[in-house]
C-alpha positions in Angstrom: 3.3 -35.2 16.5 6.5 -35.6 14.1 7.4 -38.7 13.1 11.0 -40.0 11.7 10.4 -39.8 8.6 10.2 -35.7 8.3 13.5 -35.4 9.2 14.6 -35.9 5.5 12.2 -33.5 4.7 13.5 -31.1 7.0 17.1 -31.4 6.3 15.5 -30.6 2.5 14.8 -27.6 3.7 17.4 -25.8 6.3 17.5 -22.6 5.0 21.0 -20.9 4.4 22.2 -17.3 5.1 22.0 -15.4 1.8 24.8 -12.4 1.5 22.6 -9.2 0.9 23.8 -7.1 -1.8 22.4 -3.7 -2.7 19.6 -3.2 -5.7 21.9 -1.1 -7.5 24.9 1.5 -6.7 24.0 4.4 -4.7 24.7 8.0 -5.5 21.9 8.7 -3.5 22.4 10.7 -0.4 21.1 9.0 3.0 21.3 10.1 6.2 20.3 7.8 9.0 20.5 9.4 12.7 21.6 6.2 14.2 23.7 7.7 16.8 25.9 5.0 18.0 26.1 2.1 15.6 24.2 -1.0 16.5 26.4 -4.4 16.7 23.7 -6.9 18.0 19.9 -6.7 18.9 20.5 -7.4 22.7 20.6 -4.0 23.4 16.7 -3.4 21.4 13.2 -3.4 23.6 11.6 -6.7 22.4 8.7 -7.0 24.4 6.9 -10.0 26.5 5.0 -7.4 28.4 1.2 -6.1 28.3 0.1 -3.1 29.5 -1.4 -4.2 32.8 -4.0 -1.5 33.6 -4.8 -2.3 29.8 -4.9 -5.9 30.0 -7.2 -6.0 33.2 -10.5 -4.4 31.3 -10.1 -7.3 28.2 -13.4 -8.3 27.9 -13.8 -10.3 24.6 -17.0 -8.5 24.3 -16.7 -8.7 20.4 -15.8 -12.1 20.4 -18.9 -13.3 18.7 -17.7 -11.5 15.6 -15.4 -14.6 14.5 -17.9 -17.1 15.2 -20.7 -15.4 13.2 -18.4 -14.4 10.1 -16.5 -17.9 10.1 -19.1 -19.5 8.1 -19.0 -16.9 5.2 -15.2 -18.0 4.6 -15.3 -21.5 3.5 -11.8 -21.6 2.9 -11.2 -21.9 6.5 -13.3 -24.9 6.7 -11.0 -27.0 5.5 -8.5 -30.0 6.1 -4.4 -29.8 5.8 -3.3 -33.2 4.6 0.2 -32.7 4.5 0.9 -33.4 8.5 3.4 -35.7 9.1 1.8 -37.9 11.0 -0.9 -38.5 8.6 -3.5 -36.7 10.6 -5.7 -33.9 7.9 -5.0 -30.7 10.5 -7.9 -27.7 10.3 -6.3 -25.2 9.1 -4.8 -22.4 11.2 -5.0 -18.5 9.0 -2.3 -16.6 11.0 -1.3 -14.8 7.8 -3.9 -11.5 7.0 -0.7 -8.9 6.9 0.4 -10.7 3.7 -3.4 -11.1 2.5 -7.0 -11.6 4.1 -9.3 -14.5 3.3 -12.5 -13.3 1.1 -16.3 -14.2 2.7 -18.0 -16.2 -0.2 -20.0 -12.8 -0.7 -17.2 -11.1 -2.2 -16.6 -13.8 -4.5 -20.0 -14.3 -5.4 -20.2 -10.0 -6.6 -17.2 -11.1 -8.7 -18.6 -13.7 -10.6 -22.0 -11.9 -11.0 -20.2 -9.0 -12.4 -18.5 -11.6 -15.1 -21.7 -13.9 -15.5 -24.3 -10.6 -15.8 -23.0 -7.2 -16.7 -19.5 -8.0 -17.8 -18.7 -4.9 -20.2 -16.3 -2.0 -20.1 -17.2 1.0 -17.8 -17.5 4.8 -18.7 -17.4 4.2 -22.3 -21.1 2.4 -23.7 -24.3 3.6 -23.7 -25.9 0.2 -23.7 -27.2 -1.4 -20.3 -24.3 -3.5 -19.4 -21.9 -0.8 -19.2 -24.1 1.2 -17.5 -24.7 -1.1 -15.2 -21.0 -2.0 -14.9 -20.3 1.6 -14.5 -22.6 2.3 -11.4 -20.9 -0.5 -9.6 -17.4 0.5 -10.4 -18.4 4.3 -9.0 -20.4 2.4 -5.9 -17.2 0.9 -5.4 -15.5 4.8 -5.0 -18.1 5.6 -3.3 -17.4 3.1 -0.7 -13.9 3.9 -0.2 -14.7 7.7 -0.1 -16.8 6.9 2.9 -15.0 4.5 5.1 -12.0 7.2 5.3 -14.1 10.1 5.3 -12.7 11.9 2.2 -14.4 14.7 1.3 -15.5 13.8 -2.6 -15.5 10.1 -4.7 -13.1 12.4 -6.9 -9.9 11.9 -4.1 -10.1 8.1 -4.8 -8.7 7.0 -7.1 -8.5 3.1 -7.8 -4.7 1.3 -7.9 -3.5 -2.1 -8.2 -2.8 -1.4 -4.4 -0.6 0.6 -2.3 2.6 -0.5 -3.7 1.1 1.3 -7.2 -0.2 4.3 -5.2 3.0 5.0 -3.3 4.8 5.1 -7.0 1.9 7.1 -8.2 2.8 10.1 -6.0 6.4 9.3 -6.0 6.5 9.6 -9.5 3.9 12.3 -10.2 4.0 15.0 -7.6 7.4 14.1 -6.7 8.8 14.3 -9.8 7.3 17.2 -9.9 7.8 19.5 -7.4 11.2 17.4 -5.8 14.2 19.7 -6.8 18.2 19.2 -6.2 19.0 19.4 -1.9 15.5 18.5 -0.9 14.5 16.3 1.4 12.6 13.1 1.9 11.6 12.0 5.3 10.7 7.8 5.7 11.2 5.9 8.7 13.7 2.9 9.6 10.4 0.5 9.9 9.2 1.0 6.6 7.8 -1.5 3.9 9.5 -1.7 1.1 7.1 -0.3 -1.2 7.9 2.9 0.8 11.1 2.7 0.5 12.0 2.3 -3.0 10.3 4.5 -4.8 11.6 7.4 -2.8 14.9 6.1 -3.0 14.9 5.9 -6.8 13.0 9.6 -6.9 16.2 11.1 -4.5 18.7 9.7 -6.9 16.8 10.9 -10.0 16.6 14.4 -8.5 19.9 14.7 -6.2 16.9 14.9 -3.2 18.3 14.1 0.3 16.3 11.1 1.9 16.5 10.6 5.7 14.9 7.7 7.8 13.7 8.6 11.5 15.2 5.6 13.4 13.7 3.0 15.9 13.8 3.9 19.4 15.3 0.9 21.5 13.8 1.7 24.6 9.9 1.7 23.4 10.5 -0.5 20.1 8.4 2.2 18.2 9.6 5.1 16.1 12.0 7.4 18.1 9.7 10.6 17.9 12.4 12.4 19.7 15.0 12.7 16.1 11.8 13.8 14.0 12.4 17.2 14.8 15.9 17.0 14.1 15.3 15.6 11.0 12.9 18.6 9.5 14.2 21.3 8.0 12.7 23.7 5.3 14.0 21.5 3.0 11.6 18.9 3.9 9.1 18.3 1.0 7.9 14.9 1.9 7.0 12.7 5.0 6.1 9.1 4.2 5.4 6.9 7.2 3.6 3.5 8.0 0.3 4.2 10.2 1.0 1.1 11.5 4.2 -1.5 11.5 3.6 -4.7 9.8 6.5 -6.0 12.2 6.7 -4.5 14.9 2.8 -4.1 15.2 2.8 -0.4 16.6 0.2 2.5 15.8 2.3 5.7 14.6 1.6 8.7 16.6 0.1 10.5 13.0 -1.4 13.4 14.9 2.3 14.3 16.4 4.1 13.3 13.1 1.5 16.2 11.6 1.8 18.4 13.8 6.2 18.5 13.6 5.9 18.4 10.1 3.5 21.4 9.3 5.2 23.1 11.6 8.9 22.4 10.8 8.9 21.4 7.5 8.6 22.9 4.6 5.7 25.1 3.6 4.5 23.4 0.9 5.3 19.4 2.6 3.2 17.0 1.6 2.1 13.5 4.0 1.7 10.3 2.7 0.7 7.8 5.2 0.7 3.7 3.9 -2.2 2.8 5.7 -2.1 -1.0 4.4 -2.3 -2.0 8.0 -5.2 0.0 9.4 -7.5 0.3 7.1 -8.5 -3.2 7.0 -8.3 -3.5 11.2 -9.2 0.1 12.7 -11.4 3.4 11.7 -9.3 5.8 9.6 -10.5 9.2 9.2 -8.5 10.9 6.9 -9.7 14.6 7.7 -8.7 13.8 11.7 -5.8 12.5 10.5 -4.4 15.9 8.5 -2.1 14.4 5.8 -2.3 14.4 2.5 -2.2 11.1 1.0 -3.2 7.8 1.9 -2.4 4.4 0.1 -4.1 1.4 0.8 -4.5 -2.4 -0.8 -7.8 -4.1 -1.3 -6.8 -7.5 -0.6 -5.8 -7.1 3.3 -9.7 -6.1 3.8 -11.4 -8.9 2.5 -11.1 -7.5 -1.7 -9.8 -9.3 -4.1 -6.2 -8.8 -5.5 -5.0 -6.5 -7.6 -7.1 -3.3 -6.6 -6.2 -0.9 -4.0 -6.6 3.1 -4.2 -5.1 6.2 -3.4 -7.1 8.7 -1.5 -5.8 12.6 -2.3 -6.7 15.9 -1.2 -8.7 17.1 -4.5 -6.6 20.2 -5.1 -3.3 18.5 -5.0 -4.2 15.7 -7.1 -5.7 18.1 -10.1 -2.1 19.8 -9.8 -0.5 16.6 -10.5 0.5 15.3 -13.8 -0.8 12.0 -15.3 1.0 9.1 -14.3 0.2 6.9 -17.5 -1.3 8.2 -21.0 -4.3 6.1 -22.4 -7.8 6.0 -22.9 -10.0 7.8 -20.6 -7.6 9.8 -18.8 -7.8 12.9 -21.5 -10.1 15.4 -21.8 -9.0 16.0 -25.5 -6.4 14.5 -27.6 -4.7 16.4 -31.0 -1.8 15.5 -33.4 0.6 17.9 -31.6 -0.7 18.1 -27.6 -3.3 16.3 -25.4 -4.9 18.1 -22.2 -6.3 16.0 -19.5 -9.4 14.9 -17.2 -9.3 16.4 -13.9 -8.7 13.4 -10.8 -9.5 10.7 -10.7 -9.9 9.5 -13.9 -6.8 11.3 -14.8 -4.4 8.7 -13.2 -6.9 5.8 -14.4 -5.7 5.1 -18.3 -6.9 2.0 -19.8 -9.5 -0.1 -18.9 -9.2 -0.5 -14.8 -9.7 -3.4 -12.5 -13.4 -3.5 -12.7 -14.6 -6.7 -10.9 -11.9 -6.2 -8.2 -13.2 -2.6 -7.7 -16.8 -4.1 -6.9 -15.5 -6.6 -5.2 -13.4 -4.5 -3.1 -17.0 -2.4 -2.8 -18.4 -5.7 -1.8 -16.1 -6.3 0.7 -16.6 -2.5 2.4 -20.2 -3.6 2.6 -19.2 -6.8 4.4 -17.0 -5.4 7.0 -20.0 -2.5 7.7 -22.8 -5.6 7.7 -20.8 -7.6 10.5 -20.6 -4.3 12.8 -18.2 -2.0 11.3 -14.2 -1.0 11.8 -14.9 0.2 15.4 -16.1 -3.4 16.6 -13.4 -4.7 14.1 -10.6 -3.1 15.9 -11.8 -3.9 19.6 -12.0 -7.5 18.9 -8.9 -7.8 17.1 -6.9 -5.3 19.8 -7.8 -7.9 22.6 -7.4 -11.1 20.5 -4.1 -10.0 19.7 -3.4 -9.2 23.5 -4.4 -12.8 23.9 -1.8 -14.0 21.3 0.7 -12.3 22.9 0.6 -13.0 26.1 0.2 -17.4 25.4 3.1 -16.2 23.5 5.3 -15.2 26.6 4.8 -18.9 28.1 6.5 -20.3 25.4 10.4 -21.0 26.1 12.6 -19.8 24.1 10.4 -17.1 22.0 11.1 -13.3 22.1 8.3 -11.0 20.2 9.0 -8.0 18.4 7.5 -4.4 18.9 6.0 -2.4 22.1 3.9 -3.8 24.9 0.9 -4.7 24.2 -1.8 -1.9 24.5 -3.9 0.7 22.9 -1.0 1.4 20.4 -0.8 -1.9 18.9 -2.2 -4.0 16.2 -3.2 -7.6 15.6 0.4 -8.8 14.6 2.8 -10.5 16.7 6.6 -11.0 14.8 8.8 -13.0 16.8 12.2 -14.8 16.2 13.0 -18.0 18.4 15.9 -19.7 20.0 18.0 -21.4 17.3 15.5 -21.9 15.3 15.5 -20.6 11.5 12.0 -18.9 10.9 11.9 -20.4 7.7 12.2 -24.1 9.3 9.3 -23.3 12.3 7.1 -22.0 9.3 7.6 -24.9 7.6 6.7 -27.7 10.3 4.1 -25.3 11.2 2.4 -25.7 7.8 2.6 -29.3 7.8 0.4 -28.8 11.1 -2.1 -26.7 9.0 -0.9 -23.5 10.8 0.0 -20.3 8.4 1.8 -17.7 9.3 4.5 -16.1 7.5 8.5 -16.3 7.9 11.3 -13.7 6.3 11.8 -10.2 6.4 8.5 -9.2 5.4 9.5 -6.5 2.9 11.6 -4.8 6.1 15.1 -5.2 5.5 16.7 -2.2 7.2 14.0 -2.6 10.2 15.3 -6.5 10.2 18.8 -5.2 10.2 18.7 -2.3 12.6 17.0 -5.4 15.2 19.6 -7.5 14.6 18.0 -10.2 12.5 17.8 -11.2 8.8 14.4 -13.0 9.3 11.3 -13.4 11.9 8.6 -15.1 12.1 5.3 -13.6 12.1 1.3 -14.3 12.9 -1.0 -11.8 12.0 -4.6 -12.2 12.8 -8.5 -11.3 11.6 -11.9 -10.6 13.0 -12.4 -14.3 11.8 -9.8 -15.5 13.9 -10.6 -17.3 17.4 -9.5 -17.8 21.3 -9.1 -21.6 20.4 -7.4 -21.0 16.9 -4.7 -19.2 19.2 -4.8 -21.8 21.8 -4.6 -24.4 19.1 -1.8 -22.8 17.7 0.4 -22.5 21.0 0.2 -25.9 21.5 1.6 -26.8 18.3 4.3 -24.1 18.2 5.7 -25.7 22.0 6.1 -29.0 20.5 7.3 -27.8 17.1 10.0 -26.0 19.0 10.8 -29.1 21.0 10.9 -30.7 18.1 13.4 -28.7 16.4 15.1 -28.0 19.4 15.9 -31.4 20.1 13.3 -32.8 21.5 13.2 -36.7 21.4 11.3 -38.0 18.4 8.7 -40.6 17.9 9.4 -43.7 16.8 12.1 -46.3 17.4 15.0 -43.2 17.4 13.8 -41.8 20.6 17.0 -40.9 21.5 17.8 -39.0 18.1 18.1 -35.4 18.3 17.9 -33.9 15.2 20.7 -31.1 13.9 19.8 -27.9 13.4 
């Protein structure tokens, strides 16, 4: 499988331990509810383990769902030519967390938009804009339906969630966020849901608290949310799902403490970049008040994502940007402003990515919908993880495997960088991502500055995770000293 001659390549590319310095000096007040401080991540649930009562009624019913859809991607049907033995691989996708792959349908809306009806939207009367314009609101329309918001007006289109989660942070809590307030996040968040609260409790003297990881389940440690509300509580931001650790927050008991010991007037944002492209979200079931969510983990294209708001609360807000289209009337000395959504869209928006994000919510519905989605993906992933558990040496990341976990398996391995395994891996046309993922203090509170991660589709296959299983053993061997091909059998490389 590896020849020789990659060694130099890989001694290229050892990655080194970088020292990890803060952003910028805090002044901001944090508050963790660690308990005992953590010296190592032996003493964290990392699971090999599916639920077996679960596991025994896996049916792969939905399994014809990849091989009907893997046609409409053609960028899976292709060769990797960079294997070192010479070999052109087919390439693995084991990467959909970071970004999906787009069916040729989407891209063929995009570059019918730009090749037909290319023209601004809500601002000509002449037939290109119009027609423009009702795609861009189809789009809306879309979006409102998959989560079950009650009007188009509570979506309102982003560059994703990362520009959603800033949105809120920096128009309602800016706001309404006063001196000795407090934020609630939790210890597995993305970054994205991270910063901007940090930098909104610094500008405001706000309190922020993080509800920790429980080491016995590997999921959040619901158990400290209700010491961590207070009346003081004016936000709750949480992940729906983990983009590590894989596990479906509990939202309806996260709701339920936080109306109940929070403050008032609390708002609920939930980043749902990791279930709205894999699982139904209803946002009325669900009781919160935000959602943010990225077009291009669903089959979109990038740059679009939205921000679904209860109506009320988002006409309270103030604009986020001033430009064109977001007034309702403009004078020398004041301007007053359109009600949501068009009040946080200034400028001319993202229109081909809305319709093909609109394009894309028509896809997923044509191939059977986010119920048969998530059924496929839930079992495929239980699949993944348990081939995963016969391979020496690797410990995954997150809960069992059950009803309560998603189609993403992190896992760190046996003296082996995750930076140098994603790397071999790619020369054997497998993807999948290595780092921190955007989840520094949840890589820190498990112990580790890095992990590798495979994250998987309704396009992905049984074989594809077969395939991949092979090639991860004998990368490891590789890496881990196996013997080499070639005349140096007796070589073991240093690692």
């Amino acid at each position: 499988m590896f020849k020789k001659s990659a060694l130099l390549f890989f001694f290229s590319v050892i990655a080194s331990e970088v020292p990890q310095t803060d952003a910028f000096a805090h002044n901001l007040l944090v508050q963790n509810h660690h308990g005992a401080t953590r010296s190592s991540h032996t003493d964290l649930f990392m699971s090999t383990e599916i639920e077996t009562e679960w596991w025994k009624n896996v049916t792969f019913e939905n399994a014809d769902l990849a091989e009907k859809t893997k046609e409409d991607f053609p960028i899976l049907d292709q060769l990797i030519s960079q294997s070192t033995d010479g070999e052109p691989k087919p390439l693995i996708y084991f990467d959909s967390a970071a970004t999906s792959q787009k069916p040729k349908q989407v891209i063929k809306e995009i570059s019918s938009y730009y090749e037909t009806i290319n023209s601004n939207v809500h601002r000509g009367a002449h037939i290109l804009s119009q027609r423009a314009t009702s795609k861009y609101e189809a789009a809306r329309d879309s979006i409102a339906k998959l989560v079950n918001a009650n009007s188009r007006n509570e979506i309102v289109f982003t560059s994703g969630a990362t520009e959603a989660i800033n949105l809120v942070a920096s128009t309602y809590g800016r706001e309404n966020i006063k001196e000795g307030d407090e934020i609630i996040i939790s210890e597995f968040e993305h970054h994205s849901n991270i910063v901007p609260w940090q930098l909104l409790a610094e500008e405001k003297g706000a309190i922020l608290k993080y509800v920790p990881l429980d080491p016995e389940t590997g999921c959040l440690d619901m158990k400290k949310l209700p010491e961590l509300l207070s009346e003081k509580t004016k936000i709750v931001s949480i992940q729906h799902v983990s983009n590590v650790m894989a596990n479906i927050n509990p939202v309806d008991e996260i709701v339920s403490l936080t109306r109940s010991l929070g403050s008032p007037d609390v708002k609920i944002i939930l980043d749902a970049c990791q279930s709205v492209p894999h699982m139904p979200v209803d946002v009325q079931a669900l009781g919160v008040d935000f959602i943010a969510a990225s077009g291009h983990k669903m089959c979109g294209p990038t740059g679009i994502g939205f921000l679904w708001g209860k109506e009320d609360i988002l006409n309270s807000m103030p604009p986020y940007m001033g430009g064109g289209e977001m007034i309702d009337e403009v004078y020398m000395d004041r301007s007053t402003f359109a009600k949501a959504p068009a009040r946080f869209e200034a400028g001319t928006p993202a229109i081909a990515q809305a319709i093909g994000l609109g394009k894309a919510i028509e896809y997923i519905e044509e191939i059977g919908g986010m119920e048969k989605i998530y059924k496929y993906e839930k079992e495929l992933a239980a699949y993944l993880h348990k081939r995963m558990s016969e391979v020496e040496g690797v410990t995954c990341l997150g809960p069992a495997v059950g009803e309560n976990r998603a189609a993403i398996v992190a896992f760190v391995c046996d003296n082996v960088h995750p930076s140098d395994l994603s790397t071999f891996l790619d020369m054997e046309g497998v993807a999948i991502r290595a780092g921190h993922h955007c989840c520094q203090p949840l890589h820190r509170a498990l112990g580790y500055s890095h992990s590798a991660r495979a994250s998987l589709y309704f396009y992905n296959t049984k074989e594809e995770v077969d395939s991949f299983i092979d090639i991860l053993k004998e990368t490891l061997a590789f890496l881990g000293g196996g013997a080499l091909e070639g005349d140096d059998d007796d070589f073991v490389p240093f690692i």
